[in-house]
C-alpha positions, -999 to 999 in steps of 0.1 A, spaced: 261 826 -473 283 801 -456 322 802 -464 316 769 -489 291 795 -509 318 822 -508 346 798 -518 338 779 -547 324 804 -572 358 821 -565 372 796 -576 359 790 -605 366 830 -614 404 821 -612 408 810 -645 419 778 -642 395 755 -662 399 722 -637 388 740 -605 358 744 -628 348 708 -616 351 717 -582 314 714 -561 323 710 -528 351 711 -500 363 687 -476 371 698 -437 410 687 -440 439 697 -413 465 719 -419 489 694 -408 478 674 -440 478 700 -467 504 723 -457 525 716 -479 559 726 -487 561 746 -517 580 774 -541 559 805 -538 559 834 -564 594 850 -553 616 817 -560 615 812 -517 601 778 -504 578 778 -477 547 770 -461 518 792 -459 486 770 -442 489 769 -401 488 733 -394 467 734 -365 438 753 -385 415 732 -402 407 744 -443 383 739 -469 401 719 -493 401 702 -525 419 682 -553 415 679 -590 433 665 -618 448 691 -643 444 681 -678 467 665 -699 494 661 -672 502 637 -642 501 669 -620 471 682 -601 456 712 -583 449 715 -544 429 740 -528 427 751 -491 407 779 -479 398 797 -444 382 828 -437 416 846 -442 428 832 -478 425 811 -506 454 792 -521 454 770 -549 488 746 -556 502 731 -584 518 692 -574 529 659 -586 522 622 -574 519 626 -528 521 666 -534 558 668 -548 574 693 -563 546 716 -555 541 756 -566 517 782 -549 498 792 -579 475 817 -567 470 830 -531 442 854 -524 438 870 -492 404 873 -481 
């Protein structure tokens, strides 16, 4: 089973209806999706290394002008809450893998 096999059915376990819609990944840089964000204590930070490349993904979350973005390796999933160009974004579930 590649890591695209592993990765997407766990997302859709995550409860989060939109990553539902999510079929496949795209090979992105960290540099591109490491995004500054508040993580689960209150801190800000960045968690991606930006000279890995991920897995990664974006959908629309419903009802809102905000969206979801995944990134995954063979160490950890993390899924992010953001506005318009990633602002204002929130680590909203990081699993270690």
């Amino acid at each position: 089973m590649t890591d695209i096999e592993m990765i997407v059915p766990r997302l859709h376990q995550l409860g989060f209806p939109e990553l539902t819609l999510i079929q496949s990944l795209n090979v992105l840089p960290g540099s591109t999706i490491n995004l500054e964000c508040r993580l689960p204590n209150g801190a800000t930070g960045k968690i991606l290394d930006d000279g890995k490349t991920y897995f990664a993904a974006q959908v629309e979350k419903a009802d809102s002008d905000r969206c979801y973005g995944v990134a995954a390796d063979a160490d950890q999933l993390a899924v992010y809450e953001y506005g318009c160009n990633g602002a204002d974004a929130v680590l909203v579930a990081w699993l270690k893998r």
